[in-house]
C-alpha positions, 0 to 999 in steps of 0.5 A: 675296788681299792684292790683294782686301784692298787693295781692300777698304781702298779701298772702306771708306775711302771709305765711312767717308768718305761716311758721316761727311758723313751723306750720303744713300744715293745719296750714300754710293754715289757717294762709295765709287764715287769711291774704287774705280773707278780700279781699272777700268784694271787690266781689261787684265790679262785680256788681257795683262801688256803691256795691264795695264801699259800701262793700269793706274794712267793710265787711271782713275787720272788727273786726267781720269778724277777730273773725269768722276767729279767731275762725275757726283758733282755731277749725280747728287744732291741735295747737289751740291758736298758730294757732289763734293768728297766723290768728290774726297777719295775718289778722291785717297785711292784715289791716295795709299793706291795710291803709298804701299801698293802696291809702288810702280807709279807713278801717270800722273795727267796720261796722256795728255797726258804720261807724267809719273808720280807715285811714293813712293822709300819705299812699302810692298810690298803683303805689308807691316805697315804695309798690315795696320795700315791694312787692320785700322784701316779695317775696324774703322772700318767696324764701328764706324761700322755698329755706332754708326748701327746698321746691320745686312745687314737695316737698312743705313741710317738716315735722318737 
């Protein structure tokens, strides 16, 4: 349950930060994509706790992976540079909520080419107060944002 929360903090944060910028729809996808992709490296759980261990937290959580999303970012809008520094922020907050928040599984941000980790000595477990302040913030970060621009399920976006 609380792995499905972090997550969802991740996809908020992200989507706070897209709508922010006032970005256009594609925009705002590709910004919230930015901030919660680099969970795809866990799928080795389904294999095995070796293959999630092996993977998670290298894979799409490395500086390789932020220029593929980077420059996805870049070619798939038209507001090209805002986009991509907007996927950028995204994704790096995707990082730091990952080394503070989540019981301190490091980061191999340079994999493969090293195995050089990135970690915080004092980083929450996940089950924590302060993961619940930063998970309850973001949520009412998302309702009022949708509640000032006026989105609704039956009118998710407002043209600028």
């Amino acid at each position: 349950m609380l792995s499905a929360l972090h997550f969802l903090t991740h996809v908020g944060i992200s989507w706070i930060v897209a709508d922010l910028a006032r970005l256009p729809p594609r925009g705002r996808w590709i910004v919230v994509l930015a901030g919660t992709l680099p969970d795809l490296d866990g799928i080795g759980i389904l294999w095995s706790e070796h293959a999630y261990a092996a993977a998670h937290r290298a894979a799409a959580h490395g500086v390789f992976f932020a220029a593929l999303i980077i420059a996805v970012a870049v070619l798939g809008t038209d507001r090209p540079w805002l986009v991509g520094a907007l996927a950028a922020i995204s994704f790096h907050l995707h990082l730091l909520l990952d080394v503070v928040g989540t019981g301190g599984m490091p980061i191999r941000y340079l994999w493969p080419l090293t195995d050089w980790q990135w970690s915080y000595g004092g980083h929450w477990v996940l089950a924590s107060w302060p993961n619940a302040v930063v998970m309850t913030v973001t949520a009412l970060g998302v309702v009022v944002i949708a509640w000032r621009r006026k989105r609704t399920p039956d009118r998710p976006v407002i043209d600028y």
